[in-house]
C-alpha positions in Angstrom: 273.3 195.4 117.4 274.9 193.0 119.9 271.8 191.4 120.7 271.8 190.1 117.2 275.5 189.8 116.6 275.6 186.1 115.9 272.8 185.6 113.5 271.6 188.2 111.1 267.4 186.5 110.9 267.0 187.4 114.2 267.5 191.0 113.0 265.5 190.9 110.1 263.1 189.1 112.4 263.4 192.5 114.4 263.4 195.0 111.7 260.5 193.2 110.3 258.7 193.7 114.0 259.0 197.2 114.0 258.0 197.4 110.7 254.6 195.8 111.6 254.1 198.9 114.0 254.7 201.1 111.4 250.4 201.2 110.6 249.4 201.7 114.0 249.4 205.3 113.7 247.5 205.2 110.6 243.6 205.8 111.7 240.3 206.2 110.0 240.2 210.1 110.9 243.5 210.3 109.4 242.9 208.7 106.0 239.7 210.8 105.7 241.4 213.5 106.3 243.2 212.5 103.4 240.8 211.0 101.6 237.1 212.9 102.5 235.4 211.2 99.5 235.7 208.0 100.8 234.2 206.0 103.5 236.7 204.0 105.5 235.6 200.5 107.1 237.2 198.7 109.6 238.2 196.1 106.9 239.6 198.4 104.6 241.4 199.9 106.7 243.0 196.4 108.1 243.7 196.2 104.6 245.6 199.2 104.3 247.3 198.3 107.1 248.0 195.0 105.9 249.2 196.7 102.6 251.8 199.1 104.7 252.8 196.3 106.5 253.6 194.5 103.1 255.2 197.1 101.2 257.9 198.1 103.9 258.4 194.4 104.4 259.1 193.9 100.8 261.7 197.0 101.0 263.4 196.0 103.9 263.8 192.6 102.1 265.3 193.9 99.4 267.5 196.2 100.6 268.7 193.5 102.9 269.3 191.3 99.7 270.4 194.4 97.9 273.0 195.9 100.4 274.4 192.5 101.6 273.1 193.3 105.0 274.3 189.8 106.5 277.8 190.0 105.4 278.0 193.6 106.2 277.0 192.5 110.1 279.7 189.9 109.6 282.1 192.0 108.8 281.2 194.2 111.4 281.6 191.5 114.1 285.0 190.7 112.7 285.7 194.5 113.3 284.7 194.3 116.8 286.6 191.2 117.6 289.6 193.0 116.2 289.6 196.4 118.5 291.1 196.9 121.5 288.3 195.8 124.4 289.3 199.4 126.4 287.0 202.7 125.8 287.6 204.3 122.8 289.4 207.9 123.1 287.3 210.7 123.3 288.2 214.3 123.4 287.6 216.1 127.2 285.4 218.7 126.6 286.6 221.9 128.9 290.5 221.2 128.4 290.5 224.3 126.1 290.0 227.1 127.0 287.8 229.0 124.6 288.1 232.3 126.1 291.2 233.1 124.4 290.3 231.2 121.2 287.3 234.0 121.1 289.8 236.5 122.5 292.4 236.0 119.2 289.5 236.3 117.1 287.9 239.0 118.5 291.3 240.9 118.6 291.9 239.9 114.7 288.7 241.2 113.8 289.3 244.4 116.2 292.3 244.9 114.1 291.3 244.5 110.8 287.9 246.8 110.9 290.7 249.3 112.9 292.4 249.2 109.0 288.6 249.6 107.5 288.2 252.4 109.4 291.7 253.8 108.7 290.8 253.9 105.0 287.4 255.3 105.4 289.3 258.3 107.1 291.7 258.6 104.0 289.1 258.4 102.0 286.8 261.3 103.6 290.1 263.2 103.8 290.7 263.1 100.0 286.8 263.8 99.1 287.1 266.6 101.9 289.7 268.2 99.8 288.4 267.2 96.7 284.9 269.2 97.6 287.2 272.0 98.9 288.9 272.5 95.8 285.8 272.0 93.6 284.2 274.6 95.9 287.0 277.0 95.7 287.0 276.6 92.4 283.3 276.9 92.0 283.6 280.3 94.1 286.2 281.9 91.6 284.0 280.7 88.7 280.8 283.1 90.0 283.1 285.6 91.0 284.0 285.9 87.2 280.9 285.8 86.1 279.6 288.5 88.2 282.7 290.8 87.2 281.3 289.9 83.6 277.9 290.9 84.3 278.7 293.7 85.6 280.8 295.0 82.7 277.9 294.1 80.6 275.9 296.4 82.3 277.9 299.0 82.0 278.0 298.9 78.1 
């Protein structure tokens, strides 16, 4: 933006440049692509060039109407002259070392499925003696009803 620090038109001037480049990658095969039905001429497609070219013109107008692009720039010259002329600071990339940053992490997480896994034991444990029980149990259960069979037999 320095180029065009002192005077916003020659930015619009510029923005309204590049906007005129906008329709050069607009072809015939592209539109008919598009459009099959229709049969593109040379002139109508200048026109719909020249109808791009209009349009974005019209929007980059208003937004820089809208927006209050020239005083913005202004005030973003006034912010310029204002900072210190050195480089702004920047972090060094490198200075940390992110070896033991992933180190902690990976240790935390270490620890903390070492506790999942700690209650996934419990919890087999208990259903392990849950399922013991219910089998014991289960085990007396047809061993009374066989000792009731056979005294019904032998009635």
């Amino acid at each position: 933006m320095s180029a065009y620090d002192y005077n916003p038109d020659v930015c619009l001037q510029v923005i309204h440049r590049i906007a005129e480049e906008i329709p050069s990658g607009v072809s015939g095969r592209d539109l008919k692509a598009i459009y099959p039905k229709i049969t593109f001429s040379q002139e109508l497609l200048g026109y719909i060039k020249n109808t791009i070219i209009t349009v974005t013109k019209r929007v980059i107008d208003w937004m820089w109407i809208h927006y209050n692009i020239p005083e913005k720039l202004k005030y973003l010259r006034e912010l310029e002259a204002k900072s210190p002329k050195h480089d702004a600071w920047r972090p060094k990339t490198g200075d940390v070392n992110l070896n033991s940053i992933k180190a902690r992490n990976l240790l935390k997480r270490k620890r903390e499925l070492i506790k999942q896994i700690e209650l996934v034991r419990e919890e087999s444990e208990m259903t392990m003696l849950y399922i013991k029980a219910f089998s014991e149990q289960s085990k007396k259960q047809l061993e009374e009803i066989n000792l009731t069979k056979e005294k019904y037999k032998t009635i």
